[in-house]
C-alpha positions as CSV (number, residue, x, y, z in Angstrom):
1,X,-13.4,-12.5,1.6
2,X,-13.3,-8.8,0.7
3,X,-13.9,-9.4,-3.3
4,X,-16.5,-11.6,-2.1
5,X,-18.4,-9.1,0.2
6,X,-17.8,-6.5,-2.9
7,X,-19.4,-8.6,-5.7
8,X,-22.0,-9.5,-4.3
9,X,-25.1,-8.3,-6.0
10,X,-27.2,-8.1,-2.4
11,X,-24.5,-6.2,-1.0
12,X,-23.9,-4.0,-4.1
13,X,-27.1,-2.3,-4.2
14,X,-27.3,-2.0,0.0
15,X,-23.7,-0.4,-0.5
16,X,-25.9,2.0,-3.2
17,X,-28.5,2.5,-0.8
18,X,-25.9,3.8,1.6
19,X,-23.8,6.3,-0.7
20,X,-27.1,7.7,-2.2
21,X,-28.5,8.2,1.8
22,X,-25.3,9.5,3.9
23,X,-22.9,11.0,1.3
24,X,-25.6,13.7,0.2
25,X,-26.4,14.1,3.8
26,X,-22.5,14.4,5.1
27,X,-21.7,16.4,2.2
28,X,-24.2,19.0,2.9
29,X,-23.4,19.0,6.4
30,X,-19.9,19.8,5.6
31,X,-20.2,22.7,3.7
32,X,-22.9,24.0,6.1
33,X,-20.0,23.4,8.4
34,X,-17.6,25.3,6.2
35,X,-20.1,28.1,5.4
36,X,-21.4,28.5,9.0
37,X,-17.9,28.7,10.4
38,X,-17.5,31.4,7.6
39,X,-20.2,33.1,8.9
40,X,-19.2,33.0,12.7
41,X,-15.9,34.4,11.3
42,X,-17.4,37.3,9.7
43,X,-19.6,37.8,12.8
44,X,-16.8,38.2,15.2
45,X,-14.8,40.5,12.7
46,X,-17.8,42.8,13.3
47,X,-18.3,42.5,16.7
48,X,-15.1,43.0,17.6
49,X,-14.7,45.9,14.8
50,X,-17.7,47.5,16.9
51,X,-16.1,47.1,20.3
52,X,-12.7,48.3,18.6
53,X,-14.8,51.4,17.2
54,X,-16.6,52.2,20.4
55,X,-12.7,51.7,22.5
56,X,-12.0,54.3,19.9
57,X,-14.8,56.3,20.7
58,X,-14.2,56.4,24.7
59,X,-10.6,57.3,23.7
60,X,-10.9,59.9,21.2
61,X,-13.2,61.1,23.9
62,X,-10.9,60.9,26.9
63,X,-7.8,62.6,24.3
64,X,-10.1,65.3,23.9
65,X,-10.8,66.0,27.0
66,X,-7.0,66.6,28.1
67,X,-6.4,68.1,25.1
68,X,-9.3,70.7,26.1
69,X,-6.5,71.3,29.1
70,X,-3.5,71.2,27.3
71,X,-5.2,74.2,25.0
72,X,-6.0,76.4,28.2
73,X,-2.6,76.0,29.3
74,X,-0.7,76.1,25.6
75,X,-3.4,80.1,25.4
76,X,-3.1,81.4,29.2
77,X,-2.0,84.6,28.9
78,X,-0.7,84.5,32.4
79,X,1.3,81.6,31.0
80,X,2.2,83.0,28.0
81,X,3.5,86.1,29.5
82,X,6.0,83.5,32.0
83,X,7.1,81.8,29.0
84,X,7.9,85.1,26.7
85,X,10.3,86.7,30.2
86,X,13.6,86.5,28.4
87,X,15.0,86.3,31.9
88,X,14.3,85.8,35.7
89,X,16.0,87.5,38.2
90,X,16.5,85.2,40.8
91,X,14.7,81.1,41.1
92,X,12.4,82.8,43.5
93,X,10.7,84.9,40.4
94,X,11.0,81.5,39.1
95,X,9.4,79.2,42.0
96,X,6.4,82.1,42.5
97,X,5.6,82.1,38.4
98,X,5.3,78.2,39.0
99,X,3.3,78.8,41.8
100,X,0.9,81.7,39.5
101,X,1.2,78.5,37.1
102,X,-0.5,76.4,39.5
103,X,-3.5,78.7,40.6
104,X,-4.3,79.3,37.0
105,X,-4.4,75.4,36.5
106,X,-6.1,74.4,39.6
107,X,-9.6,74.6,38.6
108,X,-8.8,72.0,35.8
109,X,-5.7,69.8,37.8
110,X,-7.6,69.4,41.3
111,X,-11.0,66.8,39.7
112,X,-8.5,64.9,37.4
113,X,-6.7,62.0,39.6
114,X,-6.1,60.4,36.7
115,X,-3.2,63.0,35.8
116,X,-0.2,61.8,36.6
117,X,1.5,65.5,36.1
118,X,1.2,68.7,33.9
119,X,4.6,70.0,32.7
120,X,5.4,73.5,30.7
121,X,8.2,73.8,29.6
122,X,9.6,77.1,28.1
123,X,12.9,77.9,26.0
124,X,13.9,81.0,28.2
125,X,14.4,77.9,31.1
126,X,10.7,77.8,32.6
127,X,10.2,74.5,34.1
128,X,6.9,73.4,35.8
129,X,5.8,69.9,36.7
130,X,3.4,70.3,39.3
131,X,5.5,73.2,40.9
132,X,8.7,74.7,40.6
133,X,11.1,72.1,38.6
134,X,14.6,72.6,37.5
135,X,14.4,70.2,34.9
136,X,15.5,71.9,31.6
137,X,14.0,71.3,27.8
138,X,16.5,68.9,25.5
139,X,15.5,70.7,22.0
140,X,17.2,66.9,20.5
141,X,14.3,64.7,22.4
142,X,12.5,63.0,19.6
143,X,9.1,63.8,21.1
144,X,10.5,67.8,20.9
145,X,11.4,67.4,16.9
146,X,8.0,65.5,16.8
147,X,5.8,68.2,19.0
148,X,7.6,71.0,16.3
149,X,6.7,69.6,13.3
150,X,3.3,69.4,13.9
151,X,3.3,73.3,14.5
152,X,0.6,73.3,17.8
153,X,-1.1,70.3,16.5
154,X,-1.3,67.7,19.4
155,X,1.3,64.7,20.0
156,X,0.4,61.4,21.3
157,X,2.9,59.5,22.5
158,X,3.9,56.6,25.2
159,X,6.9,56.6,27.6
160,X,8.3,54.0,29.7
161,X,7.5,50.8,27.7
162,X,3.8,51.9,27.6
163,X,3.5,52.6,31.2
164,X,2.3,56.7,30.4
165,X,0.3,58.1,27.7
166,X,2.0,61.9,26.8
167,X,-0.2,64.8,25.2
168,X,2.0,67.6,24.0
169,X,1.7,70.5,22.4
170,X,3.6,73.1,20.8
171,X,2.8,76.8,23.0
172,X,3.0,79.8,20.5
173,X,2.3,83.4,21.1
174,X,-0.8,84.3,19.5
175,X,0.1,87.9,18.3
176,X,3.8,87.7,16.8
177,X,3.2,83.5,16.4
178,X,6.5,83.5,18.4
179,X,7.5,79.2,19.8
180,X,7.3,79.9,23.5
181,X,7.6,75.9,25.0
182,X,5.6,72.9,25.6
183,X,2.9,71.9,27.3
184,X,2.6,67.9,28.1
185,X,0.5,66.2,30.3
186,X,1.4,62.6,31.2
187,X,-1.7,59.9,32.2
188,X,-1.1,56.6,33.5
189,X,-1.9,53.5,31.2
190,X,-3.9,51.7,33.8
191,X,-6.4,54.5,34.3
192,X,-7.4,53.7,30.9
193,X,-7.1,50.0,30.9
194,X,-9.9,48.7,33.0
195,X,-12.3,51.2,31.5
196,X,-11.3,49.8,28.2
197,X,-11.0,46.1,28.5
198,X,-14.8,46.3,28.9
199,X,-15.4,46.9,25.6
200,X,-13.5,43.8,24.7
201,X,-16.4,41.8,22.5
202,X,-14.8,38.2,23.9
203,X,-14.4,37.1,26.9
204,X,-11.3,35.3,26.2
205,X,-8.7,36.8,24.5
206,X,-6.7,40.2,24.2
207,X,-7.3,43.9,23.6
208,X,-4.1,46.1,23.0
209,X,-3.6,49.8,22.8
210,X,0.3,49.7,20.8
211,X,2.1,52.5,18.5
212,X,3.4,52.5,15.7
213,X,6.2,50.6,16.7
214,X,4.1,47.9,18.3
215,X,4.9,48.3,21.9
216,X,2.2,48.0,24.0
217,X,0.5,51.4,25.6
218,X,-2.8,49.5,26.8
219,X,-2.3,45.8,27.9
220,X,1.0,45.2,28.6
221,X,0.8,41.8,30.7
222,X,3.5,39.5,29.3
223,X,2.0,37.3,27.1
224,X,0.5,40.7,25.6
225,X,4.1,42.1,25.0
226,X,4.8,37.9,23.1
227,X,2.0,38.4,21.1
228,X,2.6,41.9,20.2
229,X,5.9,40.7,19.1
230,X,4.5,38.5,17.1
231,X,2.4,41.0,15.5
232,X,2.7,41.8,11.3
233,X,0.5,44.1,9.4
234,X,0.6,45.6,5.9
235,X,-1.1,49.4,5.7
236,X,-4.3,47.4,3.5
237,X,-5.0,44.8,6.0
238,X,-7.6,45.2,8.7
239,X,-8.4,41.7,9.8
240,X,-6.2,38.7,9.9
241,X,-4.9,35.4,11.8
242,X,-2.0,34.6,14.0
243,X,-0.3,31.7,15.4
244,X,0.3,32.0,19.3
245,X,0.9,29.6,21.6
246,X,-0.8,26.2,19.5
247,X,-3.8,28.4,19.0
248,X,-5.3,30.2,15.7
249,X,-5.7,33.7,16.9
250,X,-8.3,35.9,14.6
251,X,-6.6,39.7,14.6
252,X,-8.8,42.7,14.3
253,X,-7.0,46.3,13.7
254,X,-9.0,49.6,14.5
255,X,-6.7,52.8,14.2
256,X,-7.1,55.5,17.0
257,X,-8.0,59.2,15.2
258,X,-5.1,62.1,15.8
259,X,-2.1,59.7,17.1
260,X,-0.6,57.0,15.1
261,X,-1.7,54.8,17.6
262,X,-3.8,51.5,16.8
263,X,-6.3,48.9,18.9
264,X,-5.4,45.5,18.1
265,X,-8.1,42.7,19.0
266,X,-6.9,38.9,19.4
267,X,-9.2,36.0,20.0
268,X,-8.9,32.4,19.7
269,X,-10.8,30.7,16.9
270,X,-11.4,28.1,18.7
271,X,-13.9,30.5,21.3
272,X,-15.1,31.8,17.7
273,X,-15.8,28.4,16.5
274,X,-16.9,26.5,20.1
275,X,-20.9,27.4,18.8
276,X,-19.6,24.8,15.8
277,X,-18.4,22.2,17.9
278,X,-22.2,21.6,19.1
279,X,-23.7,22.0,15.7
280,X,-21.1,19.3,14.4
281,X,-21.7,17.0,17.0
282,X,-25.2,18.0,16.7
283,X,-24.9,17.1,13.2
284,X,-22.8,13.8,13.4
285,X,-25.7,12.4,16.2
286,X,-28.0,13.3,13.0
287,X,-25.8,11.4,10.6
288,X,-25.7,8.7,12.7
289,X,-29.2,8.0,13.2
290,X,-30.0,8.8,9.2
291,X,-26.7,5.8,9.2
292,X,-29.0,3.5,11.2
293,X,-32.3,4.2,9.7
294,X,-30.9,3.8,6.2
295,X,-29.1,0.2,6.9
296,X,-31.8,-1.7,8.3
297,X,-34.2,-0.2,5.6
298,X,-31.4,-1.6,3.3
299,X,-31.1,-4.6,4.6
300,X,-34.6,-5.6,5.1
301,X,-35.1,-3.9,1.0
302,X,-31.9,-6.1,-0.2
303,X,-33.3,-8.8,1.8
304,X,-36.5,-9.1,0.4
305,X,-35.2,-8.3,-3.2
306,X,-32.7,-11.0,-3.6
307,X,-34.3,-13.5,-2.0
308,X,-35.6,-14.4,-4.9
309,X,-32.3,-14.9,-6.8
310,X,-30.6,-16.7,-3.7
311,X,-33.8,-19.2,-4.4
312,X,-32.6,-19.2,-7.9
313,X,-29.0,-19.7,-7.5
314,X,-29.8,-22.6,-5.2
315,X,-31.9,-24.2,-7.9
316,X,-29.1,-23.5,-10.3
317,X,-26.5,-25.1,-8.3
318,X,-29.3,-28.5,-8.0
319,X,-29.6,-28.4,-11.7
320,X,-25.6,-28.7,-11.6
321,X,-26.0,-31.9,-9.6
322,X,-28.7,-33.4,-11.9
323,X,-31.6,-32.2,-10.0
324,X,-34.0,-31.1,-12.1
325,X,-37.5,-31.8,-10.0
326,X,-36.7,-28.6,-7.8
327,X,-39.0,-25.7,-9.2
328,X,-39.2,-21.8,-8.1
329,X,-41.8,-20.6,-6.0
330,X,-43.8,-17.7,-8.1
331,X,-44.9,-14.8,-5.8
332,X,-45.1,-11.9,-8.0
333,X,-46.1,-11.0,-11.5
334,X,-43.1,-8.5,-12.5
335,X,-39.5,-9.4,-13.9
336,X,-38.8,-11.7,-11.1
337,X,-42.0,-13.8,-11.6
338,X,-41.5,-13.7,-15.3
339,X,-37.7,-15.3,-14.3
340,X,-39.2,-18.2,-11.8
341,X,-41.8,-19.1,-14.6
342,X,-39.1,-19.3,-17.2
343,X,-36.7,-21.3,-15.1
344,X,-40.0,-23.7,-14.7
345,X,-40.5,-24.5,-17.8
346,X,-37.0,-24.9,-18.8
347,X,-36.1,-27.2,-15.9
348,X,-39.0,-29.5,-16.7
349,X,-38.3,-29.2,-20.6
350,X,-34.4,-30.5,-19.3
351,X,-35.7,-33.1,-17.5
352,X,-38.0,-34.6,-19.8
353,X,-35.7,-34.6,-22.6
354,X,-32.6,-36.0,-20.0
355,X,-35.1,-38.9,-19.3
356,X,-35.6,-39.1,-23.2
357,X,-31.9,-39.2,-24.5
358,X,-30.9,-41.7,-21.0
359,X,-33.9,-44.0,-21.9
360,X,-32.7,-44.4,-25.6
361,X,-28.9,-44.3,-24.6
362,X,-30.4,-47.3,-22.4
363,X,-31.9,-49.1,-25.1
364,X,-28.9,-48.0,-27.5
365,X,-26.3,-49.4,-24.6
366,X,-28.4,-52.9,-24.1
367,X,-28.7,-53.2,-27.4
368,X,-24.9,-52.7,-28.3
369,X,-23.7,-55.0,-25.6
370,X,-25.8,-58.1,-26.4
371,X,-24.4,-57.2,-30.3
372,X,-20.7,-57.6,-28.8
373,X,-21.7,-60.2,-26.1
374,X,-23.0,-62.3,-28.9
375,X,-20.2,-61.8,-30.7
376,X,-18.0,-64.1,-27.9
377,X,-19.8,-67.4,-28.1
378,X,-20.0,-67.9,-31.9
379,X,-15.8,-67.1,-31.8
380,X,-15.4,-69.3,-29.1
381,X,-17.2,-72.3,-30.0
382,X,-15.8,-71.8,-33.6
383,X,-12.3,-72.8,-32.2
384,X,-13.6,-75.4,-29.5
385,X,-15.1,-77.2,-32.2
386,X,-11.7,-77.0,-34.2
387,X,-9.9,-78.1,-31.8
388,X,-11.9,-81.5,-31.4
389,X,-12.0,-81.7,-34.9
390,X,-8.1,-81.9,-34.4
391,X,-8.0,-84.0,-31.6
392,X,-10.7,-86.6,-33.1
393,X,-8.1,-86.6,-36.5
394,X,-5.4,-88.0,-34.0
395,X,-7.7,-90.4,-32.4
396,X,-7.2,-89.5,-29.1
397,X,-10.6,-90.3,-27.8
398,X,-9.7,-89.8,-24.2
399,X,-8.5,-86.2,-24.8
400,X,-11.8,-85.7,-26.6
401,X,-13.9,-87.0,-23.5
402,X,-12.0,-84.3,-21.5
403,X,-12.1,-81.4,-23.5
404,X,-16.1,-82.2,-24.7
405,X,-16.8,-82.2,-20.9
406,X,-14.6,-78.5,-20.5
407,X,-16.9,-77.4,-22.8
408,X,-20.2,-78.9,-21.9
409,X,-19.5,-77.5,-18.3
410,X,-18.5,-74.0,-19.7
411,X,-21.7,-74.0,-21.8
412,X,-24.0,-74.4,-18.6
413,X,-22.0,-71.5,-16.9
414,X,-22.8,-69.2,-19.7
415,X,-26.3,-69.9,-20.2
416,X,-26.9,-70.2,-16.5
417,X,-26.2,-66.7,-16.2
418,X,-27.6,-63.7,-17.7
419,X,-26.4,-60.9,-15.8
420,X,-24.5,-58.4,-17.3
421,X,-22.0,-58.1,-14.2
422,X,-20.8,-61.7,-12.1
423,X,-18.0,-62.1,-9.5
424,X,-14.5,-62.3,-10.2
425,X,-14.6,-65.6,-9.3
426,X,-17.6,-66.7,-11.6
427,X,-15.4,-65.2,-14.4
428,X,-12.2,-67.3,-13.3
429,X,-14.1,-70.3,-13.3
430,X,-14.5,-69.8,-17.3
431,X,-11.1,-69.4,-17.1
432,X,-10.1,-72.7,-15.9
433,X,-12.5,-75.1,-17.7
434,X,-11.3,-73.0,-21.0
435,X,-7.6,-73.6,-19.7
436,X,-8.7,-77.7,-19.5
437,X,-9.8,-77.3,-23.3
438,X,-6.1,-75.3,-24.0
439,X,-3.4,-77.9,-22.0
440,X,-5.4,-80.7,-23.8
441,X,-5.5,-79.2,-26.8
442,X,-1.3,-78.1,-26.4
443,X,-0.4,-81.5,-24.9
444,X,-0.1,-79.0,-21.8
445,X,2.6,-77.1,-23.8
446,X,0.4,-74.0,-22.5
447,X,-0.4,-73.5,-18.9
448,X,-2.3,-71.0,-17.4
449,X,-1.9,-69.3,-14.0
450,X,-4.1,-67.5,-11.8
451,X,-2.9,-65.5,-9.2
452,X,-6.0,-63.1,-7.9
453,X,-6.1,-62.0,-3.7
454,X,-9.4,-63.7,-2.1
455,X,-10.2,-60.4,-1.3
456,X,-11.0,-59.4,-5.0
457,X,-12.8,-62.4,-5.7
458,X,-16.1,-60.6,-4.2
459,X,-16.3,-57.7,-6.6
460,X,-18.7,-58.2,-9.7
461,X,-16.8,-57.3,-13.0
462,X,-18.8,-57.6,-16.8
463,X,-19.4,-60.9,-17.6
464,X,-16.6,-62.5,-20.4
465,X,-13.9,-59.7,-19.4
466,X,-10.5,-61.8,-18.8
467,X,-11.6,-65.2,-20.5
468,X,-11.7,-63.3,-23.9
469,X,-7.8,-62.0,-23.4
470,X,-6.4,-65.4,-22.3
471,X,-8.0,-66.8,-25.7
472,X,-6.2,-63.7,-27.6
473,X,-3.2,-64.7,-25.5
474,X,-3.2,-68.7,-26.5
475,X,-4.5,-68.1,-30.0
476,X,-1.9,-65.0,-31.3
477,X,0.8,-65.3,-28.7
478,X,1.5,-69.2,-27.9
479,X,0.3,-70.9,-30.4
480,X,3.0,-70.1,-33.2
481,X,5.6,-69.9,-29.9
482,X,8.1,-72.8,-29.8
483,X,8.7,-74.5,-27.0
484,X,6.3,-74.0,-23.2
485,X,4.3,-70.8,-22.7
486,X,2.4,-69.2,-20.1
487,X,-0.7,-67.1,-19.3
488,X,-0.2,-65.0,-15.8
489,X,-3.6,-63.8,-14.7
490,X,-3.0,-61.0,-11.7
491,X,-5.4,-58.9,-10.1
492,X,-5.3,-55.9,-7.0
493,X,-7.4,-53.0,-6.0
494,X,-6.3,-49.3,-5.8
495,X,-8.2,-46.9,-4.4
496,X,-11.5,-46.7,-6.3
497,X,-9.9,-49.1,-8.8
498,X,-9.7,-52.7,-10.0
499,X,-7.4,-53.4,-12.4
500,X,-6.3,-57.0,-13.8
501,X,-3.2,-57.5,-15.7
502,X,-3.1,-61.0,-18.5
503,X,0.6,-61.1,-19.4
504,X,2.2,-64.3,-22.0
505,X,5.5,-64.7,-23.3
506,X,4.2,-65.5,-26.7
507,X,5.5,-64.0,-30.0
508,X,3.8,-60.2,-29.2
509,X,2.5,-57.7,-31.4
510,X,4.2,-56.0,-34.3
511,X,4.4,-52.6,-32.8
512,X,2.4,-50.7,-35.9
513,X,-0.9,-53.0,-35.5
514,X,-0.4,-52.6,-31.9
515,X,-0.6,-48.7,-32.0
516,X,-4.0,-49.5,-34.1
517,X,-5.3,-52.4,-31.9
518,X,-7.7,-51.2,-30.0
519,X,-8.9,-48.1,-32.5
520,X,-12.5,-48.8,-34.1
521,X,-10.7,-48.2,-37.6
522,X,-8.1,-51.2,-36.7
523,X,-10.0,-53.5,-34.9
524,X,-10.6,-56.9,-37.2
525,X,-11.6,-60.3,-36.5
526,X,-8.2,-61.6,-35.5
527,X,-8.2,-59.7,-32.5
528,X,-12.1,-59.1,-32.4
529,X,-11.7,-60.2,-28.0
530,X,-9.5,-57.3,-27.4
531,X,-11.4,-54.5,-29.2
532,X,-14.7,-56.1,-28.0
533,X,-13.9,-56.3,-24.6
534,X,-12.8,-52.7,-24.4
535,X,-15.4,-51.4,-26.0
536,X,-17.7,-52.9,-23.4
537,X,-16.2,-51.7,-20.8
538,X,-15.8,-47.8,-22.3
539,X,-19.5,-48.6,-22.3
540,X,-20.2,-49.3,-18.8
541,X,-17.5,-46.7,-17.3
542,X,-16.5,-44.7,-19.4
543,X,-13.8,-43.5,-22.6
544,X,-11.0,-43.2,-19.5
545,X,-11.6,-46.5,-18.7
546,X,-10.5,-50.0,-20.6
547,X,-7.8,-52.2,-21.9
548,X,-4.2,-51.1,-22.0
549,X,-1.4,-53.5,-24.0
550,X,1.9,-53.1,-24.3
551,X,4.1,-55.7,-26.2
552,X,7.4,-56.3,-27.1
553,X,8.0,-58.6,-30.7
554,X,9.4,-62.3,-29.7
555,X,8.8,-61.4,-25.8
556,X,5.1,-61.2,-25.2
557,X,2.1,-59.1,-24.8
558,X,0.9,-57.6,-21.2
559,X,-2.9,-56.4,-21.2
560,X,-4.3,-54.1,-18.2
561,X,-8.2,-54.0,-17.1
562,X,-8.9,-51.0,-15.7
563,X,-12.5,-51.1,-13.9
564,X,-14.3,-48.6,-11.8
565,X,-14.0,-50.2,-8.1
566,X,-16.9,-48.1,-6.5
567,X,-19.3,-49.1,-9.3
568,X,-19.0,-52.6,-8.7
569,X,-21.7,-54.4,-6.0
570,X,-19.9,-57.3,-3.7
571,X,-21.3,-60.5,-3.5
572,X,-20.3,-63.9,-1.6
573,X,-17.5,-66.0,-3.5
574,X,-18.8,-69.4,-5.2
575,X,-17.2,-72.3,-3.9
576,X,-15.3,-73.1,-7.3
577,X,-11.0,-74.1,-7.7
578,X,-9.0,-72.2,-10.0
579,X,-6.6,-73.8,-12.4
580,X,-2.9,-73.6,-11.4
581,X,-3.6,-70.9,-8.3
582,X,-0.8,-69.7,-6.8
């Protein structure tokens, strides 16, 4: 059904239609759909860049700003002079310098609530956090080895898994550059996070603050610490994609001036992409519709194209039946038209000359059958008439009587009718006044038997079909047999065929003239009934049809009639009696 649907020519140029209307289209729309999702890509890379670079911005900003406090404090001179004491003589000096500490910082320390604590912290012992403190410096902190390389430079770093932000600085005596202590000031996260997440380009998604060791400073929830995890850069990349959770995360980097610090941005493409998701569908309703448009415009095109060759195959299919009176309707003047006016002309050429060769083949048939049906009644009548030449010799002149009334009787039968075809039983009864003319002949050394079903009897068969082979039986089977012999005549139906069998036991056929019996290059006059009846028949039916023999030397000779049964007419049965019926 599929190979059917494929090969067909209507449905191979509506399957053209179709590839040359909606694979353009989809095509297009898919790499607008590639390029477009490209763009969007692109797009948030910027935006977010921007939001990264103004988060950087507010930052830097914010850094600055304590750093502008870390500088007063790291260049007090009322500092600087508590920090270069070599000694204090009691903790009070040391709780009323953290107290002088503490007036000088006021003006700066008292509007910033978003200063967790200012510590200095000397190396002759000077500890201040806020006030007196007895906490002492650890010179082997890392943030100490980190704060001394830098040489008064600033130090950003986080403490408590991101929870403060630390400025330090290294404090140095102008004068002699002498390393006095530190100054650090410690910030919360959170003060910074809310201000920052504003500038977060999505609305879905994360935006980190992490070090260089990727723990989180600024958005520390815990799926922020997984995906920070997660997290792999190489120093070239700025922009890239991550895995998290069943979702494509796109990854924007923006590194925060004077720390080693870095904004990450992470956004799920499918937020990115959701403007794609209407433009596809958008796009697929499109294709649809185009889809739609461009079938029924196929079908009604295809339609109307190869209705004319449907017309023509039909006619084709008649002239495979015979039918050649069917002609093509001709609607147009193109390549089509040209076709039906061809096809015209040729199927009226065919049928005129179809009429012309069955009209002679006619003529050529009729006149070939009355040759070979005139061929019977000479051949017969020679070897009637010989036979009462024979008899009248022996002076039988009652046998004469007989057989010269056989023959009268079987001379009226033959002239009475003139029809090519009779029943089977108007051919038996030439059967059984030419078996009178035999048994008188043979002194009834020869008998013939009949044995045909009634039901046969109606069917019309060519006239001088069996009567011909029981003569070829009695002549070149029984006459040069010794002793009695016997003609069987059997008929039946099978199917669509009617087939008669003549069997004698007579003295057969020598098996090389039998292979050459019925052949037109062996037929001769000795057995001119066999090849004459079996020509006749080949004539009326067919080559398949005809006489079969088979014979066995010194045994006899079986014939078969083989006649087309659905070719033959019925007709009611003459009242007539059949010689020696069984």
């Amino acid at each position: 059904m599929f190979r059917t649907f494929l090969f067909s020519f209507r449905n191979k140029i509506l399957l053209i239609i179709l590839f040359i209307g909606v694979v353009p289209i989809s095509v297009t729309g898919l790499l607008a759909s590639i390029k477009f999702n490209h763009l969007l890509e692109n797009q948030a890379h910027e935006i977010t860049r921007k939001a990264l670079q103004q988060s950087e911005g507010y930052l830097s900003m914010y850094f600055s700003e304590i750093e502008q406090i870390g500088i007063f404090a790291s260049t007090n001179d009322q500092i600087v002079s508590i920090l270069k004491k070599d000694k204090f003589a009691s903790t009070y000096e040391k709780v009323a310098d953290a107290n002088e500490v503490s007036n000088e910082m006021k003006q700066y320390l008292k509007t910033r609530s978003d200063i967790e604590r200012m510590e200095i912290l000397g190396f002759n012992g000077f500890s201040y956090a806020g006030g007196y403190s007895n906490k002492r410096l650890d010179l082997s902190e890392t943030w100490v080895k980190e704060v001394t390389k830098r040489n008064g430079k600033p130090y950003w770093y986080a403490i408590n898994d991101g929870e403060f932000m630390v400025y330090s600085r290294l404090i140095t005596s102008n004068k002699f550059n002498e390393t006095l202590g530190f100054v650090r000031i410690i910030v919360p996260s959170y003060r910074l996070e809310s201000v920052l997440n504003k500038f977060q380009a999505m609305d879905k998604g994360f935006l980190l603050l992490i070090d260089h060791h990727l723990n989180p400073i600024i958005g520390r929830s815990q799926d922020a610490k997984e995906l920070t995890r997660s997290l792999t850069f190489e120093d070239s990349e700025k922009n890239g994609y991550l895995a998290f959770r069943g979702n494509r995360m796109l990854i924007t980097r923006y590194e925060v001036d004077k720390t080693d610090w870095m904004f990450v941005s992470a956004v799920p493409m499918n937020d990115i992409l959701q403007g794609t998701a209407q433009i596809r569908q958008y796009f697929l309703n499109t294709v649809i519709i185009i889809l739609l448009v461009t079938i029924t415009i196929a079908i009604w095109t295809t339609q109307r194209f190869t209705r004319p060759f449907k017309q023509f195959i039909r006619l084709m299919k008649d002239v495979e039946k015979n039918n050649f009176k069917s002609r093509m309707e001709v609607t147009t003047k193109d390549e089509i038209g040209q076709l039906a006016v061809s096809y015209n002309r040729m199927a009226q050429r065919v049928d005129s000359l179809i009429k012309e060769v069955y009209e002679q083949q006619i003529l050529k048939n009729e006149a070939e059958w009355n040759a070979l049906q005139t061929q019977i009644n000479p051949h017969f009548l020679y070897n009637t008439l010989d036979s009462i030449n024979w008899i009248a010799r022996s002076h039988k002149i009652t046998e004469i009587v007989k057989m010269v009334t056989a023959l009268s009787k079987l001379f009226k039968l033959s002239l009475s009718k003139t029809d090519k075809l009779i029943t089977v039983a108007e051919e038996l009864s030439y059967i059984r006044y030419y078996s009178q003319i035999q048994e008188t002949r043979f002194s009834d050394r020869i008998s013939i038997i009949v044995d045909v079903p009634d039901s046969v009897m109606q069917y019309r068969i060519p006239r001088f079909i069996l009567q011909p082979l029981v003569e070829n039986s009695i002549v070149h089977g029984l006459e040069r047999k010794e002793g009695q012999g016997q003609v069987h005549i059997k008929g039946a139906e099978n199917g669509d065929k009617l087939f008669f069998i003549i069997q004698d036991n007579g003295v057969g056929i020598p098996e090389p003239k039998l292979k050459t019996l019925l052949s037109m290059n062996g037929k001769d006059h000795n057995h001119l009934g066999l090849s004459n009846v079996d020509e006749r028949i080949k004539l009326l039916y067919g080559q398949q049809w005809g006489l079969k023999i088979d014979s066995i030397e010194g045994e006899g000779t079986i014939v078969e009639v083989w006649l087309k049964k659905h070719m033959l007419r019925e007709a009611p049965t003459d009242d007539v009696s059949y010689p020696n019926r069984r």
